[in-house]
C-alpha positions in Angstrom: -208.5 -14.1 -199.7 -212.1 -13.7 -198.4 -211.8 -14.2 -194.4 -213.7 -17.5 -194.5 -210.9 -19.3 -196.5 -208.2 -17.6 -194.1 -210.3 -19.1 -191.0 -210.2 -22.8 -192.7 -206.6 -22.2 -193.3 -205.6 -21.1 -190.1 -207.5 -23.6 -188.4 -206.0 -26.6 -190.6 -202.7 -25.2 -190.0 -203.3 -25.1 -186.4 -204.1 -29.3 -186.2 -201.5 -30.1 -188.6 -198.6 -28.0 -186.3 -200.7 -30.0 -182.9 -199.0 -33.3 -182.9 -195.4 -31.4 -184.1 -195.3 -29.0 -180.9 -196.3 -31.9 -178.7 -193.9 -33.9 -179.6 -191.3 -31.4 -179.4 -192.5 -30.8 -175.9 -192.4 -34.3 -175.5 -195.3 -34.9 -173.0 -197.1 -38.4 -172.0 -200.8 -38.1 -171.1 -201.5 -41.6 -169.2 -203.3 -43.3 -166.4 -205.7 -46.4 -165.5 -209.5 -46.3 -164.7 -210.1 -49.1 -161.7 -213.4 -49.5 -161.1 -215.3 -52.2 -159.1 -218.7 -53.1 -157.0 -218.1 -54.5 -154.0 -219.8 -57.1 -151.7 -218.2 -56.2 -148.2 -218.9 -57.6 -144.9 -216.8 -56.9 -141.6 -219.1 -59.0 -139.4 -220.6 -56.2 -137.5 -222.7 -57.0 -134.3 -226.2 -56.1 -135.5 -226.3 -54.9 -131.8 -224.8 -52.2 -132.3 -227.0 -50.7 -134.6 -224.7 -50.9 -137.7 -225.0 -53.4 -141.1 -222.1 -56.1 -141.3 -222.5 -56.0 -145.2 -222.6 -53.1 -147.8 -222.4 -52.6 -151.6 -220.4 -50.0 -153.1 -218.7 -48.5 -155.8 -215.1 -48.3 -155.7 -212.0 -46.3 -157.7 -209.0 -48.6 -157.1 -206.4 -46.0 -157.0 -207.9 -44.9 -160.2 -205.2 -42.3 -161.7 -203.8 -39.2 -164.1 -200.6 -38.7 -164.7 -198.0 -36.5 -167.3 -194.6 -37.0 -167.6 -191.6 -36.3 -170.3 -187.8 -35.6 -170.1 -185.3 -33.0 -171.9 -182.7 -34.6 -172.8 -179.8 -31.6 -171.3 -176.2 -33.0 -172.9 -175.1 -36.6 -174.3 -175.7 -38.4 -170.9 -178.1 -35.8 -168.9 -181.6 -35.9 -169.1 -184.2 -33.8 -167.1 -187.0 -36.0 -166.4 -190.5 -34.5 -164.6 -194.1 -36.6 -163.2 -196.9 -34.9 -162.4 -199.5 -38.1 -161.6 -202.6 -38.1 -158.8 -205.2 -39.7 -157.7 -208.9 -39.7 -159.9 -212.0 -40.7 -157.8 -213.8 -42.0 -160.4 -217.0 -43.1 -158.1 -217.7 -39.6 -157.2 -216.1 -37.6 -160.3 -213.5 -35.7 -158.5 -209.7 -35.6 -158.5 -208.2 -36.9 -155.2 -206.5 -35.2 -152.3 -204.2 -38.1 -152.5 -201.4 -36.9 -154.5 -199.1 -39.9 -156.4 -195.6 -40.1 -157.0 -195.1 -36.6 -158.3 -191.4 -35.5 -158.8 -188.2 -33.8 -161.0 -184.8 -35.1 -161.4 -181.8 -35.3 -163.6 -180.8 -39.0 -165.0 -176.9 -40.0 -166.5 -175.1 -43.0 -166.7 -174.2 -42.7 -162.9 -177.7 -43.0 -162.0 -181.0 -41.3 -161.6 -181.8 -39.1 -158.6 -185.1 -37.0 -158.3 -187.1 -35.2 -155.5 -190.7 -35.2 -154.3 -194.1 -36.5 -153.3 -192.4 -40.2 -153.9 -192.7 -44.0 -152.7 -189.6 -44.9 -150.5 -187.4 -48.1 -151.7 -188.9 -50.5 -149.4 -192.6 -49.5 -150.6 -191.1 -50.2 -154.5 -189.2 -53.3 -153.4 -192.4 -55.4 -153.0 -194.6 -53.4 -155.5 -193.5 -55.5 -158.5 -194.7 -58.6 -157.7 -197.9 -57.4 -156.0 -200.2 -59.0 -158.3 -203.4 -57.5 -156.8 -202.1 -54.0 -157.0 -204.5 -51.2 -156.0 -207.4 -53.6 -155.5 -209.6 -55.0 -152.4 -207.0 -57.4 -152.3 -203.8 -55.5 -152.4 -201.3 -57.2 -150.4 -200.4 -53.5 -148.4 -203.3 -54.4 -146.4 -200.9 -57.0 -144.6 -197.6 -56.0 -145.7 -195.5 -52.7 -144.1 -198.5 -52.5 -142.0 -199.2 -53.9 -137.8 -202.9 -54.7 -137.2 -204.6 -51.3 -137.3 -201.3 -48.9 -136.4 -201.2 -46.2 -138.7 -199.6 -46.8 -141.9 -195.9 -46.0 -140.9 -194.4 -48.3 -143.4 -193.9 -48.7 -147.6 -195.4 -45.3 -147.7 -195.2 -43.1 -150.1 -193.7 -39.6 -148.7 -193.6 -36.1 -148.9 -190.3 -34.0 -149.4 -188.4 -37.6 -150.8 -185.1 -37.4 -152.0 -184.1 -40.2 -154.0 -181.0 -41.7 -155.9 -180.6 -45.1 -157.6 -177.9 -46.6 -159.5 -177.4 -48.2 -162.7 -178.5 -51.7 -163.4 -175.3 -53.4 -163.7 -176.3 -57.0 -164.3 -179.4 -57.2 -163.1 -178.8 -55.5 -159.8 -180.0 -52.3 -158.6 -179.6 -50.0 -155.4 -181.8 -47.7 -153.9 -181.6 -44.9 -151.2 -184.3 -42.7 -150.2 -184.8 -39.7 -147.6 -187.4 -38.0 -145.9 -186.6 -35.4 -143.8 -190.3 -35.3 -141.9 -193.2 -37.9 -142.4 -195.1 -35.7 -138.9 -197.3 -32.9 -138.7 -194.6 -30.1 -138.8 -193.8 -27.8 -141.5 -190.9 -29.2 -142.9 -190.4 -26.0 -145.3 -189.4 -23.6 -142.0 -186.0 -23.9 -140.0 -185.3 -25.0 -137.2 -187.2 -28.0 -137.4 -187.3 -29.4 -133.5 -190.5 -28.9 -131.7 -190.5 -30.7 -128.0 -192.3 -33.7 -130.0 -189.5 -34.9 -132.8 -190.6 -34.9 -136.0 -189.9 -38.0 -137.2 -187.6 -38.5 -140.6 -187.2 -41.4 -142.4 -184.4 -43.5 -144.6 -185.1 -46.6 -147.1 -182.5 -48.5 -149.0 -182.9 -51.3 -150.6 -180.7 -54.0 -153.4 -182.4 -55.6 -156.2 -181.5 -58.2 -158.7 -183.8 -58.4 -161.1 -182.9 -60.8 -164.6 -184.4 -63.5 -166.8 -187.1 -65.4 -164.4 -185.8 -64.3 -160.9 -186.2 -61.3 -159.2 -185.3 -60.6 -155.4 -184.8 -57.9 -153.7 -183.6 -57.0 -149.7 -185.3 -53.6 -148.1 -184.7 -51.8 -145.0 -186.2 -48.8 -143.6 -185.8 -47.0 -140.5 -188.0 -44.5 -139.1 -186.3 -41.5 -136.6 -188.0 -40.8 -133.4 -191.4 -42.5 -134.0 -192.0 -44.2 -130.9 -192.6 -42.3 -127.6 -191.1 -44.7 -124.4 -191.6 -42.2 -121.6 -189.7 -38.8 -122.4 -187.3 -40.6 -124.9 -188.2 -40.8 -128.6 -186.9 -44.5 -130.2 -185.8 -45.2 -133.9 -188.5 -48.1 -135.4 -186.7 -49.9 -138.2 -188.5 -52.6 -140.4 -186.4 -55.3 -143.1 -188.0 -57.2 -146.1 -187.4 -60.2 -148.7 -189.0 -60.4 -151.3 -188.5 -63.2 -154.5 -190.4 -63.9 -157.4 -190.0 -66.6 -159.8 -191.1 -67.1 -163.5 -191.5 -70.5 -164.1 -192.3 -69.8 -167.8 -195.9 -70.6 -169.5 -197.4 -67.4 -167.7 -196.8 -68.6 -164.2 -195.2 -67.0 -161.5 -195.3 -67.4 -157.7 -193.9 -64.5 -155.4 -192.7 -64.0 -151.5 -192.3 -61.4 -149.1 -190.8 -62.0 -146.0 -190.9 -59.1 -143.6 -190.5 -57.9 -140.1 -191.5 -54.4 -138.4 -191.8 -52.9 -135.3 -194.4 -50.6 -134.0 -193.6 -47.4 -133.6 -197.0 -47.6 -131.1 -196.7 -46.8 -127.5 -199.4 -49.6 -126.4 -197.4 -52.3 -128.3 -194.7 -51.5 -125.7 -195.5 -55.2 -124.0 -194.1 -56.6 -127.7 -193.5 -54.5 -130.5 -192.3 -55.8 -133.3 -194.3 -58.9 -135.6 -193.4 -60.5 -138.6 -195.3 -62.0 -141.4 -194.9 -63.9 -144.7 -197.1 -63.2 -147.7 -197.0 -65.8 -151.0 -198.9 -65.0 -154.0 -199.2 -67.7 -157.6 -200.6 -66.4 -161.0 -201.3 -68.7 -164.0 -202.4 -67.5 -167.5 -204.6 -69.7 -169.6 -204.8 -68.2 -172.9 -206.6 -64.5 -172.1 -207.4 -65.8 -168.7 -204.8 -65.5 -165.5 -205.8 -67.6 -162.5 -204.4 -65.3 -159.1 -204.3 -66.6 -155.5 -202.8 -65.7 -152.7 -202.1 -66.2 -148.8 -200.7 -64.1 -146.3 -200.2 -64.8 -142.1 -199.1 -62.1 -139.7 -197.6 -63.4 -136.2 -198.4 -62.0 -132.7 -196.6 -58.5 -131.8 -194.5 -59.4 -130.0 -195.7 -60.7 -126.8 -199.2 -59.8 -127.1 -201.3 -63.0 -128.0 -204.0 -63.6 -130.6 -202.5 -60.7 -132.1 -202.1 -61.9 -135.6 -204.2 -62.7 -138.9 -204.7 -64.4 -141.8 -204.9 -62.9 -145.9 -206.4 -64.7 -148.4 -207.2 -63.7 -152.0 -208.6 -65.5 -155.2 -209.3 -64.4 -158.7 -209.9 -64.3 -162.2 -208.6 -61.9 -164.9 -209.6 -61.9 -168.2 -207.5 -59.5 -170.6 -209.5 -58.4 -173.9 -206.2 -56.3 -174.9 -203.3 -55.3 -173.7 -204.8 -52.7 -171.7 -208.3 -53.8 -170.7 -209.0 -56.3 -168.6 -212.2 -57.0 -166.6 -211.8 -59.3 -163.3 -214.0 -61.1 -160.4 -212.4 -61.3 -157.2 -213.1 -62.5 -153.8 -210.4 -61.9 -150.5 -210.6 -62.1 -146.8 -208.9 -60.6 -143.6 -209.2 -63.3 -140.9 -208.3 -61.7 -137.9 -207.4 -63.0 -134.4 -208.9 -61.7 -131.6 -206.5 -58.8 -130.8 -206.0 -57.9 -134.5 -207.3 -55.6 -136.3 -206.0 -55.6 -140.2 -208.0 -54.4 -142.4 -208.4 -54.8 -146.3 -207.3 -51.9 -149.0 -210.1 -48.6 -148.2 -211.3 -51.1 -145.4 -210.8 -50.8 -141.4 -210.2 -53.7 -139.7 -212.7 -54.8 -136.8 -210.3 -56.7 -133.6 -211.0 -60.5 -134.0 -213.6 -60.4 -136.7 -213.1 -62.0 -140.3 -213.0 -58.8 -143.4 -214.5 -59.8 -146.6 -215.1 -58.3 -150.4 -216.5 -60.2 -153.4 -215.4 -57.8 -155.9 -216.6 -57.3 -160.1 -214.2 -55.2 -161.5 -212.9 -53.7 -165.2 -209.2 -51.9 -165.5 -208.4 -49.7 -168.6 -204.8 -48.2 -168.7 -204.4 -45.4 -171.5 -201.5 -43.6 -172.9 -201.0 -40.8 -175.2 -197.6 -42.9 -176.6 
């Protein structure tokens, strides 16, 4: 056989045996491209030498992600995620890494370890129907005006177990050792400054048209009071009904404190955010409305959350949208909107045009 014919045979061997050793391997390629131009205002004072409106081009959370399992016996699997963040607007993979973990899954549960959302973060996530967009309702909830994102985050060193659905319901525990700045890799662990750890747990029933779900979370040594460190805890309720005939309506209820010194006059707020879809053929019709309370005793402290918007789906996995949501803030409030800071008492804005294309090697 001349070496040209043992080239072509080598290389058809080599596509046919492709799709066989991936499979074996058992590996899913996926993510979503989230792209959109945005009309943003923050009503800036011209005075200060700074535009109150912009246009830009946003990724959404835009992502990459491979996953599989092994299955080890009858009723053990190893299951792995490897997924981050793609900044399509500037061609670059993101610093922000996603939930990225290992774990072992039987009959008694699942329980994995990582870079991983806590329970209250995933409580709420389901019926967020303006997920990773201008209007994503973490810009009001598991948030306090413009304090640091201390709440549904998504966390470093995680450990996490959940139980088996047993009709319908669903628990949750999760466990961060460190959310500071401290090396949480080197023992002892207790600088003069605690580190602060943190615990979620949260109970889920979730069956036919109704899902609710109840989520705490407590944060260990977050807030300085003098030369004593104070636990910060935060609860949630969430619903969400399917009323059949693509419409559903959804509700969180939560409250938080601040694990910020300043708030120490009143620090804890809480706020109630209620969101409505309706599909009409291709088309889903999305609004919805959230209102944050004063912290505490500080006045004019809270805002208002507004979002509307239109969805069209060409397929299951495309979907282009137009979009338009607001921050109204009060005048000692400073919320902000997703990849937008807040400015204290003035109203956030983005009319939004944007396409969503989810893609899966299974």
């Amino acid at each position: 056989m001349n070496k040209k014919k043992l080239a072509v045979f080598i290389a058809a061997g080599t596509l046919t045996t492709m799709p066989l050793v991936a499979q074996a391997i058992d590996v899913e390629v996926y993510g979503v491209a989230h792209m959109s131009i945005d009309l943003s205002d923050n009503e800036a004072d011209p005075a200060g030498g700074k535009d109150d409106g912009a246009l830009s081009v946003n990724s959404n959370t835009s992502k990459l992600g491979f996953k599989g399992a092994e299955k080890l016996s009858d009723d053990l699997s190893l299951i792995w995620q490897f997924e981050t963040e793609v900044e399509l607007d500037d061609g670059t993979l993101s610093a922000k890494g996603r939930d990225t973990y290992a774990g072992l899954k039987g009959n008694w549960g699942l329980f994995k370890a990582g870079n991983l959302s806590n329970a209250m973060k995933k409580a709420s996530s389901k019926i967020d129907i303006f997920s990773d967009s201008r209007a994503d309702h973490n810009a009001m909830v598991g948030i306090i005006s413009d304090d640091s994102k201390k709440y549904d985050n998504r966390q470093n060193n995680t450990i996490w177990y959940s139980t088996p659905k047993l009709g319908g319901v669903k628990g949750v525990l999760t466990y961060s050792p460190e959310t500071g700045d401290h090396d949480s890799d080197e023992l002892p662990n207790k600088d003069i400054t605690p580190a602060e750890s943190d615990i979620s747990i949260s109970i889920s029933y979730d069956k036919g048209p109704l899902y609710l779900a109840v989520a705490t979370e407590t944060l260990n040594e977050a807030k300085s009071v003098g030369a004593v460190y104070e636990d910060v805890s935060g609860t949630k309720l969430v619903g969400r009904w399917d009323f059949g005939q693509g419409t559903k309506v959804g509700l969180v209820y939560e409250d938080l404190e601040s694990a910020e010194a300043s708030a120490a006059a009143g620090d804890s707020r809480s706020a109630i955010y209620l969101n409505a879809a309706h599909k009409v053929g291709n088309t889903t019709l999305k609004a919805a409305f959230g209102q944050a309370d004063d912290i505490g005793n500080m006045s004019d402290s809270g805002a208002s959350h507004y979002a509307l918007a239109a969805y069209h789906s060409y397929s299951k996995n495309t979907q282009l949208y137009t979009m338009y949501t607001a921050m109204d803030n009060d005048e000692n409030a400073a919320y902000g909107l997703k990849d937008m800071k807040g400015v204290s008492g003035k109203t956030i804005s983005a009319l939004s045009f944007g396409l969503i294309k989810r893609f899966s090697s299974k």
